[in-house]
C-alpha positions as a Markdown table, in Angstrom:
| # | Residue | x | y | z |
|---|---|---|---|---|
| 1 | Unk | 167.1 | 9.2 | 128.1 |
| 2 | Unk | 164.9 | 10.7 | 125.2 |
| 3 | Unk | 161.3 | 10.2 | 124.3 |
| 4 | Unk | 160.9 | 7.9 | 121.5 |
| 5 | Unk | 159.7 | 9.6 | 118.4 |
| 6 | Unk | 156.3 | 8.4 | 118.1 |
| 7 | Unk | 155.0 | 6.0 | 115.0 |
| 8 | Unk | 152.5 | 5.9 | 113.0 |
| 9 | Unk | 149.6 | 3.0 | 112.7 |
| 10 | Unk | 151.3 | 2.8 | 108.9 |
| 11 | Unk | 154.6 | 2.4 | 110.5 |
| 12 | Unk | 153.4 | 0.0 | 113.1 |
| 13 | Unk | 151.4 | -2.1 | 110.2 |
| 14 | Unk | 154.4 | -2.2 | 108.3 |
| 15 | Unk | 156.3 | -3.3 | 111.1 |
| 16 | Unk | 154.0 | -6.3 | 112.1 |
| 17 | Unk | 153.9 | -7.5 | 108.3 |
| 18 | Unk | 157.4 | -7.8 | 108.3 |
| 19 | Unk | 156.7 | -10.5 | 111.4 |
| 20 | Unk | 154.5 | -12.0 | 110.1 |
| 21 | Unk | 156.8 | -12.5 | 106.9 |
| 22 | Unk | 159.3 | -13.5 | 108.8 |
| 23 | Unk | 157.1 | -16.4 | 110.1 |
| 24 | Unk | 156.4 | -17.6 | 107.2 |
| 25 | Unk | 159.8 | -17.5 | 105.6 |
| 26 | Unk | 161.0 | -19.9 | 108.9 |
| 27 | Unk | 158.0 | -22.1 | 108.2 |
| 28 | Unk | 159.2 | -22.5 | 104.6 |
| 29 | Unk | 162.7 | -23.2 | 105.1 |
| 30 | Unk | 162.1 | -25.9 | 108.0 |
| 31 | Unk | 160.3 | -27.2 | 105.5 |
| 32 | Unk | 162.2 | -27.1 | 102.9 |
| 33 | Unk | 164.8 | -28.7 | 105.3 |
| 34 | Unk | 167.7 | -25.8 | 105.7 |
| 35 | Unk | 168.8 | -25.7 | 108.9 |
| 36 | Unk | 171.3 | -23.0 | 108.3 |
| 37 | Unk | 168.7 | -20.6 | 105.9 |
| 38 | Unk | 166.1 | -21.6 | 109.4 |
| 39 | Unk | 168.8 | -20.5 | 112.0 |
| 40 | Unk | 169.3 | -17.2 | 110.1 |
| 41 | Unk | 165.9 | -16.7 | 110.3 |
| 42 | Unk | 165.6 | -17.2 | 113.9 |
| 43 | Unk | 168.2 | -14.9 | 114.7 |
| 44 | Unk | 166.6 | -12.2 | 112.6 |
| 45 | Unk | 162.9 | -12.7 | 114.5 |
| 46 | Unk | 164.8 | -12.4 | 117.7 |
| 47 | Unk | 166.0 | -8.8 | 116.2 |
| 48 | Unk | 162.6 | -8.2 | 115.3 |
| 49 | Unk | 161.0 | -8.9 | 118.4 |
| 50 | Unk | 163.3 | -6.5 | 119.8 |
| 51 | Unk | 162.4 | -4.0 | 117.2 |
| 52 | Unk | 158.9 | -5.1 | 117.8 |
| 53 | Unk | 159.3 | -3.8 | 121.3 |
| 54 | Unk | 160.9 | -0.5 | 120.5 |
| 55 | Unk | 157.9 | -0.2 | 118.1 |
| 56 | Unk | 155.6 | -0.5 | 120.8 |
| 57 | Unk | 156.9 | 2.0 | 122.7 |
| 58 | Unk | 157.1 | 4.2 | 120.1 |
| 59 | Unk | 153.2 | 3.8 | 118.8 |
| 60 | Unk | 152.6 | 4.7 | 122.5 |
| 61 | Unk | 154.3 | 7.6 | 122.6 |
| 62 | Unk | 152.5 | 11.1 | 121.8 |
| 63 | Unk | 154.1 | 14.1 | 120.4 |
| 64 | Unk | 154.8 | 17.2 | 122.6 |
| 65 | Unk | 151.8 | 19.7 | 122.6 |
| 66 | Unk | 152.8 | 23.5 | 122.1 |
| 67 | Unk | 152.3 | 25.9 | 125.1 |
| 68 | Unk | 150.4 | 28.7 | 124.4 |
């Protein structure tokens, strides 16, 4: 398997916002009683959380280092 390329804090930022968006956009809709605009929104934080993940790894990763 490859090394993830590795992410920025910009990237990473970016990436959390989008959570946190997400959040609230579920919030609003269960509020706003639509059960079927809420579902969607569920499925897409499970994708995030996944992405989340991948993101994770990737922040931890370090580019390769040139050899003299």
């Amino acid at each position: 398997m490859s090394k993830p390329r590795p992410a920025s804090s910009k990237q990473v930022f970016h990436a959390l916002a989008c959570g946190f968006r997400l959040r609230a956009a579920l919030e609003d809709a269960e509020a706003a009683d639509c059960p079927k605009l809420a579902q969607s929104i569920r499925r897409t934080l499970k994708s995030y959380e996944g992405a989340r993940r991948h993101m994770k790894r990737r922040s931890a990763a370090t580019p390769a280092e040139a050899t003299p």
